[in-house]
C-alpha positions as CSV (number, residue, x, y, z in Angstrom):
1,X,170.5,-153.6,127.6
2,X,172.1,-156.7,127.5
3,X,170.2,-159.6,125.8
4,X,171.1,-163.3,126.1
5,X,170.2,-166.0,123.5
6,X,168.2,-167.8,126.2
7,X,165.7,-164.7,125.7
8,X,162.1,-165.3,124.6
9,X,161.6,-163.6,121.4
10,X,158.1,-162.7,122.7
11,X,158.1,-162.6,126.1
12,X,154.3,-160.8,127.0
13,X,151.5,-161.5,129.4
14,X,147.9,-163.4,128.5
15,X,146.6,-159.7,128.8
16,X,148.6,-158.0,126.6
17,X,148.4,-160.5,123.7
18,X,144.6,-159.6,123.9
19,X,145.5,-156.3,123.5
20,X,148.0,-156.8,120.9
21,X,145.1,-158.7,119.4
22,X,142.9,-156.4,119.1
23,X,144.5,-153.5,118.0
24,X,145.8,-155.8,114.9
25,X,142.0,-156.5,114.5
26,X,140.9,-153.5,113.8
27,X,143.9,-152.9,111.6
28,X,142.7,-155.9,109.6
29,X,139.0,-155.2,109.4
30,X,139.9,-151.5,107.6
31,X,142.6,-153.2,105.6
32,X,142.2,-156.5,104.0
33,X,138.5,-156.9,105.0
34,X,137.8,-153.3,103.8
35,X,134.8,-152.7,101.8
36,X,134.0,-150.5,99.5
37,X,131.0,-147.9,100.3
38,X,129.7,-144.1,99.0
39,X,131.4,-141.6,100.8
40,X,128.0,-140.4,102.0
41,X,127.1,-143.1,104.0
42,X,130.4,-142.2,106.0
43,X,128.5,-141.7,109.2
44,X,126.1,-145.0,108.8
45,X,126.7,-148.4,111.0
46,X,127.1,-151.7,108.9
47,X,128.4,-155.0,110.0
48,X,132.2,-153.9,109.8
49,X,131.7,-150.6,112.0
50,X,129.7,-152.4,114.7
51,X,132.8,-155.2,114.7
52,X,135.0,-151.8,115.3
53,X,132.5,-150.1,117.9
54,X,132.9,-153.7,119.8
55,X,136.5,-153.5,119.5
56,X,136.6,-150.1,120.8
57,X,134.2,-151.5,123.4
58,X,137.0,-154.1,124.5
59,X,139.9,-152.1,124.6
60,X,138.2,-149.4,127.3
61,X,137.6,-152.5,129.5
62,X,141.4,-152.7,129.7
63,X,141.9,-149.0,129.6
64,X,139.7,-149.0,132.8
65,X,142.1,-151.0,135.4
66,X,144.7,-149.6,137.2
67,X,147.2,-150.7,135.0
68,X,145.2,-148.5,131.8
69,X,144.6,-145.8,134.0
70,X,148.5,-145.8,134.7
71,X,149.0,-145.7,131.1
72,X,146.7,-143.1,130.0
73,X,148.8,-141.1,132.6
74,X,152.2,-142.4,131.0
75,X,150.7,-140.6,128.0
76,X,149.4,-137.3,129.3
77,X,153.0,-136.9,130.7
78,X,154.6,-137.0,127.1
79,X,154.7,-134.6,124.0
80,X,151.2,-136.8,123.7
81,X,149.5,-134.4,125.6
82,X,149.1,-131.7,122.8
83,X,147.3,-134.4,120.8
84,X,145.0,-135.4,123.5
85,X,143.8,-132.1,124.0
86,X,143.1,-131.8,120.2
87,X,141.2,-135.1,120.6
88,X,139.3,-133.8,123.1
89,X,138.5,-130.2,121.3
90,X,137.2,-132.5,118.2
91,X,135.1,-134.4,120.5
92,X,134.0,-130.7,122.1
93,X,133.3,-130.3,118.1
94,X,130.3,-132.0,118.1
95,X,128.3,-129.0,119.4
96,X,127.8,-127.7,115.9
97,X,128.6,-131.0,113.5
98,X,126.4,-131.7,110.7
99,X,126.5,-135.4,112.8
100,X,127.0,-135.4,117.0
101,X,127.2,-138.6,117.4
102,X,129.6,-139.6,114.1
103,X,132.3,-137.1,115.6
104,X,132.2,-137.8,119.7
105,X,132.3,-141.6,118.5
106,X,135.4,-140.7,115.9
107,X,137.2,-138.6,118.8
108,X,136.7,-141.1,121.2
109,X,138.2,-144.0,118.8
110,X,141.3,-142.6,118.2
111,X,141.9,-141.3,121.4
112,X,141.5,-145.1,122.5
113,X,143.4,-146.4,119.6
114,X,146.1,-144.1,121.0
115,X,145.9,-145.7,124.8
116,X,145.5,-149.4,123.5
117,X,148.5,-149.1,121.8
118,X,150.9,-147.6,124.9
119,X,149.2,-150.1,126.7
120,X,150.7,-152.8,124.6
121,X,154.0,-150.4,124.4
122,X,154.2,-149.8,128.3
123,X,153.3,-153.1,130.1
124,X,155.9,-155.2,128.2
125,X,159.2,-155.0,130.4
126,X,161.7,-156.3,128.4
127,X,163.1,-154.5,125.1
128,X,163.8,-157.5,123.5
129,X,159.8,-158.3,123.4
130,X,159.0,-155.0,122.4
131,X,160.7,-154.7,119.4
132,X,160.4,-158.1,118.3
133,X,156.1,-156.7,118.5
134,X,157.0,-153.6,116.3
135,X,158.8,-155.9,113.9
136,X,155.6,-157.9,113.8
137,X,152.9,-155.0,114.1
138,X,154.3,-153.2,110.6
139,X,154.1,-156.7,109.5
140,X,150.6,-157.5,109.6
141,X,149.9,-154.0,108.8
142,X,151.9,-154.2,105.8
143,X,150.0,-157.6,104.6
144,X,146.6,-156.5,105.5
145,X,146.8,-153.6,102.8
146,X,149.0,-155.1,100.3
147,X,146.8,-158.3,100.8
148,X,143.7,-156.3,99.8
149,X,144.9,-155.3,96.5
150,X,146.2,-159.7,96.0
151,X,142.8,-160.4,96.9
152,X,140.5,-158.2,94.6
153,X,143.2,-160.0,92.4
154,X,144.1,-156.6,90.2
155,X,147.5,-157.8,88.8
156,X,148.5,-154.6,87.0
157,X,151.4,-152.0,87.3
158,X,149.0,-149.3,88.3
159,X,146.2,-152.1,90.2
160,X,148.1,-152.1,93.4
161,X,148.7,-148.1,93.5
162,X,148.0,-146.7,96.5
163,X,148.9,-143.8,99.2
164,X,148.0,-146.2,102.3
165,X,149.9,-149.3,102.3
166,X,152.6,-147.6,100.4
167,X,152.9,-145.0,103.4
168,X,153.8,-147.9,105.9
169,X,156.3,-149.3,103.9
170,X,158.3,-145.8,103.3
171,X,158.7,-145.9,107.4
172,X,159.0,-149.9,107.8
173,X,162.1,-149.6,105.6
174,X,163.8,-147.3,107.6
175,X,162.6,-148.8,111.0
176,X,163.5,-152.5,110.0
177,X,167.0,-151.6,108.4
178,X,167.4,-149.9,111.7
179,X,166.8,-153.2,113.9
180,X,168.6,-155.1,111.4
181,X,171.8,-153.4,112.2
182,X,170.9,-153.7,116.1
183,X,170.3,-157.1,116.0
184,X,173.6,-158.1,114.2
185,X,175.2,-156.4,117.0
186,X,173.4,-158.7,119.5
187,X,173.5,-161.1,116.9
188,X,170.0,-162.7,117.2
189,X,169.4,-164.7,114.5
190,X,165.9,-165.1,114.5
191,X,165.2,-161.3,114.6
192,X,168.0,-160.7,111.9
193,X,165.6,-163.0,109.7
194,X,162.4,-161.1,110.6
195,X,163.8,-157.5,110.5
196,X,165.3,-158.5,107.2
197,X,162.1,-160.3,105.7
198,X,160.3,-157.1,106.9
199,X,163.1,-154.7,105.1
200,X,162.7,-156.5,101.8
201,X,158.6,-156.6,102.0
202,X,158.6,-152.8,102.8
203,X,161.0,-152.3,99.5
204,X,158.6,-154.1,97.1
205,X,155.8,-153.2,99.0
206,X,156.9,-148.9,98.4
207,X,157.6,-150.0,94.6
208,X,154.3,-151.9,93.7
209,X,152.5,-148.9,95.5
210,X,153.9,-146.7,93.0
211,X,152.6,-143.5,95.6
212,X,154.8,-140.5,95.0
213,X,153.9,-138.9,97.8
214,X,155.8,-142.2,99.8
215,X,158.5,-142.2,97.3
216,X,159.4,-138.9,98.0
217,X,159.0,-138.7,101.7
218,X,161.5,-142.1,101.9
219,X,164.1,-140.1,100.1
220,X,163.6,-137.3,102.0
221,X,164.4,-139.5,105.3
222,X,167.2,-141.0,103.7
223,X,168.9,-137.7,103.7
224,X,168.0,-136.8,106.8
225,X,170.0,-139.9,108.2
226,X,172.9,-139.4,106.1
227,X,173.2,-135.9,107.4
228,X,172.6,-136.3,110.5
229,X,174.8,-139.2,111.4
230,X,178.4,-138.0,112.7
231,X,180.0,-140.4,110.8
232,X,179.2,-141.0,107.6
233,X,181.1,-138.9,106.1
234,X,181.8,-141.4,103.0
235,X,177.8,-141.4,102.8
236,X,177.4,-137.8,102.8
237,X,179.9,-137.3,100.0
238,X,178.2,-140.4,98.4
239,X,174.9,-138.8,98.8
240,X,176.0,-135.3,97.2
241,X,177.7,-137.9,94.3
242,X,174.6,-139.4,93.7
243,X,172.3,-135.8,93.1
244,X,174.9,-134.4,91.0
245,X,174.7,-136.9,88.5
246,X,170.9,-137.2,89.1
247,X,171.0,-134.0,87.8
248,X,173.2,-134.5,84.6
249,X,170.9,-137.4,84.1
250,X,167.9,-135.0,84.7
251,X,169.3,-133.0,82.2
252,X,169.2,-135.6,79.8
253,X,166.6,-138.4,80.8
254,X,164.3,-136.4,82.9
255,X,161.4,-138.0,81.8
256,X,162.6,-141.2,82.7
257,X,163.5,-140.1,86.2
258,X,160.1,-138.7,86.8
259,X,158.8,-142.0,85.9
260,X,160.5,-143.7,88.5
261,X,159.9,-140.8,91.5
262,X,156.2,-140.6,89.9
263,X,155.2,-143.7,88.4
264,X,152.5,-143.9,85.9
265,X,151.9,-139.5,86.6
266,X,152.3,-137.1,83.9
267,X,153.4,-133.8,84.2
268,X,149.4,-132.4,85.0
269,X,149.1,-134.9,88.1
270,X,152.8,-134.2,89.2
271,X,151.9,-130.3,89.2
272,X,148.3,-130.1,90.5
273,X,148.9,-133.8,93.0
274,X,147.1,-135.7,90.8
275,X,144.1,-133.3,90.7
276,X,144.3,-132.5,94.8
277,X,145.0,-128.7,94.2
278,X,142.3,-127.8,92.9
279,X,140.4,-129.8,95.4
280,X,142.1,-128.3,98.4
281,X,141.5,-124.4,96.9
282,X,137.9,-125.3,97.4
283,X,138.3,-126.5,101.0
284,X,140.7,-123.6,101.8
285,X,137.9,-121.4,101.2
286,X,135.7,-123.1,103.2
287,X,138.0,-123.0,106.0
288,X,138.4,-119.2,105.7
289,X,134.3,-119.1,105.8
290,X,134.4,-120.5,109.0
291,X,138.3,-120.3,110.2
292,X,137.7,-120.1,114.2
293,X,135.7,-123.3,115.0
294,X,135.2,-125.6,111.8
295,X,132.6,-127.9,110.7
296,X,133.0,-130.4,113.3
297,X,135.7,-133.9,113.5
298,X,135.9,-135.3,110.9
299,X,132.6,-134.2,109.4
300,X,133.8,-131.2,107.9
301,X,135.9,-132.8,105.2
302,X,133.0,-135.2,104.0
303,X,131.1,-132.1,103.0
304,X,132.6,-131.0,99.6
305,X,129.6,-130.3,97.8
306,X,129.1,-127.6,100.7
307,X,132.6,-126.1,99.0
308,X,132.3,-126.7,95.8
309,X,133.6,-129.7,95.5
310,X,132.1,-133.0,95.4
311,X,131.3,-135.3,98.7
312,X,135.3,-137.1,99.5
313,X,136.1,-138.9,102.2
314,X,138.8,-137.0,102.9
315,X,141.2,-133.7,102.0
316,X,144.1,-135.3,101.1
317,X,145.8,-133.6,103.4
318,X,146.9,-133.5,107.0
319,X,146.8,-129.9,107.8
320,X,143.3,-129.2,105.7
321,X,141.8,-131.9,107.6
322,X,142.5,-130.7,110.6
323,X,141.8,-126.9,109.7
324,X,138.1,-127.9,107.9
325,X,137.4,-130.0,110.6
326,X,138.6,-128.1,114.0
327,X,139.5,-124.3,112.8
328,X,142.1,-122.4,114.5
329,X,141.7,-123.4,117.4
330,X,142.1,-127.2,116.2
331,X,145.4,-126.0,114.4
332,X,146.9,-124.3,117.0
333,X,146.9,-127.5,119.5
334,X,147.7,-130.3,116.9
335,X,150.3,-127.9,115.4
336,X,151.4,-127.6,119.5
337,X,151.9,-131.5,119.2
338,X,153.8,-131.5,116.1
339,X,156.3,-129.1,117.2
340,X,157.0,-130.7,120.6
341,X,157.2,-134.5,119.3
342,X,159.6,-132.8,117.0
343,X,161.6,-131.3,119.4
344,X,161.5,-134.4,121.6
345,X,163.3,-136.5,118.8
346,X,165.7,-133.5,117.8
347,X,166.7,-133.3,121.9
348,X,167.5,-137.3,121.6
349,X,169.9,-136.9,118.6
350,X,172.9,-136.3,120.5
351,X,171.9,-138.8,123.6
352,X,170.6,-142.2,121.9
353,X,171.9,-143.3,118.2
354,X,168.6,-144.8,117.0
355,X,167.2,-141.5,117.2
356,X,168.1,-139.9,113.7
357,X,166.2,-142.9,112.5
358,X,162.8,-142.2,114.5
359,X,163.6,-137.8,113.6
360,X,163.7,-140.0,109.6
361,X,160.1,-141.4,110.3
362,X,159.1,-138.5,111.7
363,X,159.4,-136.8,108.8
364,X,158.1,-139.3,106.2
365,X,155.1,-139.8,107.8
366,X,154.6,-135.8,108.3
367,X,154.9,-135.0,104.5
368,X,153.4,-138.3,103.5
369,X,150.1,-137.4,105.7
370,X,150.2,-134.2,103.3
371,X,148.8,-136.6,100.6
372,X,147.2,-139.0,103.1
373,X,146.0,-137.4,106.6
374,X,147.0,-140.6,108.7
375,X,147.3,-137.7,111.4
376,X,145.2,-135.2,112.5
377,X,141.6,-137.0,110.8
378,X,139.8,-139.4,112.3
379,X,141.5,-143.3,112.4
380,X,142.7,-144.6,109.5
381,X,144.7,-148.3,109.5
382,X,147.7,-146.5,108.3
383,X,147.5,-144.4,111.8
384,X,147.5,-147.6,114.6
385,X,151.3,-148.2,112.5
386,X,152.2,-144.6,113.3
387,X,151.0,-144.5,116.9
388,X,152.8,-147.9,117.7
389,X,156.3,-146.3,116.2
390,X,155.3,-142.8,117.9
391,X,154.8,-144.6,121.2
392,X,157.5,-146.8,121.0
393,X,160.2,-144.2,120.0
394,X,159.2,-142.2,123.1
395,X,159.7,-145.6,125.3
396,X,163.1,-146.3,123.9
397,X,164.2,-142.6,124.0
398,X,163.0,-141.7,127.4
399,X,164.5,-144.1,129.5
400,X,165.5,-143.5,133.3
């Protein structure tokens, strides 16, 4: 497409900044207005839920028109489907969950999450708008967890660590030094600013979060780029440069290395994830007691005394989440939906060049949900971020 500098920046309907609006709501509200509460009360209604349960409320009203309807279709038709018909299985779930209501509520939110978002995605026409949106989406995002940690004003090297914040900012830096490079091409100052001011926020942003489950997965994308791309050759021989003489340094200043892959981790938390593998032997085993069906979405993994453990909020971990939660059968259709988004970005290398860079954050925000299960649980902040870049890859890749 070709844009012209008389283009509007944002160029979106009265009904889809309402949408736009609340989507970012709800981001905000589990972000920077987050509050702090025991991980038993997981399933109990305060102030903040009911703001989200009228959010939710809203967005079906739009989901409901012709227009949503159309969308929800748009959707189905897509590697999408897998994970709709995991949604639905965890909202089937609720037959045998310690708490009915909790998981149809929890499957119906992020299913609607999901169909908000393409809405956004799917009714703006020109490209232009939508990735000026995306630009802006992974900002807010960005601020309203980073803005947390300013707030509860914890100014420390290890006060702003975290694996949720940090996670948006390993794929923002590859997704805004990607529409950096597109909009010097068109040459549109304004979104050469804001993909740039993004870019910069998203560095810092990874380094104050000191997560090493982010740091790694943004290298691991890195590479993936480099190798990918047909011609960077002088990158690829730049890249195999730079591990040999991380290894000689290795060699000699390996603990200094760790500390900047694993900041403020000694070798104990590097080895056993900070503590998560013995946490995630426990809810292994109580997967394999009960391997078909699972506890019920999400409720399975807040019930770690039942395993062993103690009562988390979470696994850690995308795969356990979804296995404790949902069983086999659970794992067999979100697995379904990994493997064909997957194939659906590796089909686009050869056709559109952006697409190494979505296949990138494809794969950061797989092994980073293997710390922090964005995917596969119930809604988190971090996973609006994902489904907007999930959605919009597939509009921008799939064009007629």
């Amino acid at each position: 497409m070709i844009y012209s500098k008389r283009n509007k920046i944002l160029n979106i309907s009265t009904r889809v900044k309402l949408c736009l609006l609340i989507s970012l709501s709800l981001v905000l509200r589990a972000s920077f207005f987050i509050r702090k509460r025991d991980a038993n009360n997981f399933n109990q209604v305060d102030p903040s839920n009911a703001i989200a349960i009228v959010l939710i409320a809203l967005s079906v009203l739009f989901l409901t028109t012709k227009k949503g309807i159309l969308v929800i279709r748009l959707v189905w038709n897509s590697p999408f489907k897998y994970f709709i018909l995991y949604c639905f299985y965890c909202a089937i779930t609720a037959i045998w969950s310690v708490d009915p209501i909790y998981t149809i509520y929890r499957s119906v939110e992020i299913l609607v999450i999901l169909f908000l978002i393409a809405y956004i995605i799917f009714s703006i026409r020109d490209e232009l708008s939508i990735r000026s949106i995306s630009l802006l989406y992974l900002s807010v995002a960005l601020l309203g967890g980073i803005g947390f940690y300013i707030k509860i004003g914890n100014f420390s090297f290890t006060g702003f660590h975290t694996n949720s914040y940090s996670f948006i900012a390993a794929f923002s830096i590859i997704f805004s030094y990607y529409h950096l490079k597109l909009f010097r091409l068109l040459k549109i100052k304004k979104l050469i600013k804001f993909s740039k001011a993004l870019y910069l926020f998203a560095i810092l942003s990874l380094i104050v979060g000191t997560s090493s489950a982010s740091n790694v997965s943004f290298l691991v994308g890195i590479v993936i780029i480099v190798f990918i791309s047909k011609k960077n050759n002088f990158f690829k021989v730049a890249l195999i440069l730079l591990l040999t003489i991380l290894i000689v340094f290795w060699t000699f200043f390996g603990d200094s290395i760790m500390e900047i892959v694993f900041p403020g981790k000694d070798t104990n938390d590097i080895v056993t994830a900070r503590g998560r593998v013995g946490m995630w032997q426990h809810y292994i085993q109580g997967f394999f007691d009960n391997p078909i069906f699972g506890y019920g979405f999400p409720s399975g993994e807040k019930l770690g005394k039942n395993f062993g453990w103690v009562t988390t909020s979470s696994t850690h971990n995308m795969l356990l989440s979804v296995g404790i939660n949902t069983g086999s059968i659970g794992l067999f259709l979100f697995g379904t939906f990994l493997a064909s988004y997957t194939v659906f970005l590796i089909k686009k290398i050869n056709l559109y060049w952006e697409a190494k860079y979505f296949l990138a954050i494809w794969f950061i925000i797989i092994l980073n949900s293997m710390s922090y299960p964005a995917l596969g649980s119930h809604w988190y902040y971090v996973t609006s971020p994902i489904f907007f870049i999930m959605i919009y890859s597939y509009r921008m890749l799939n064009k007629k």
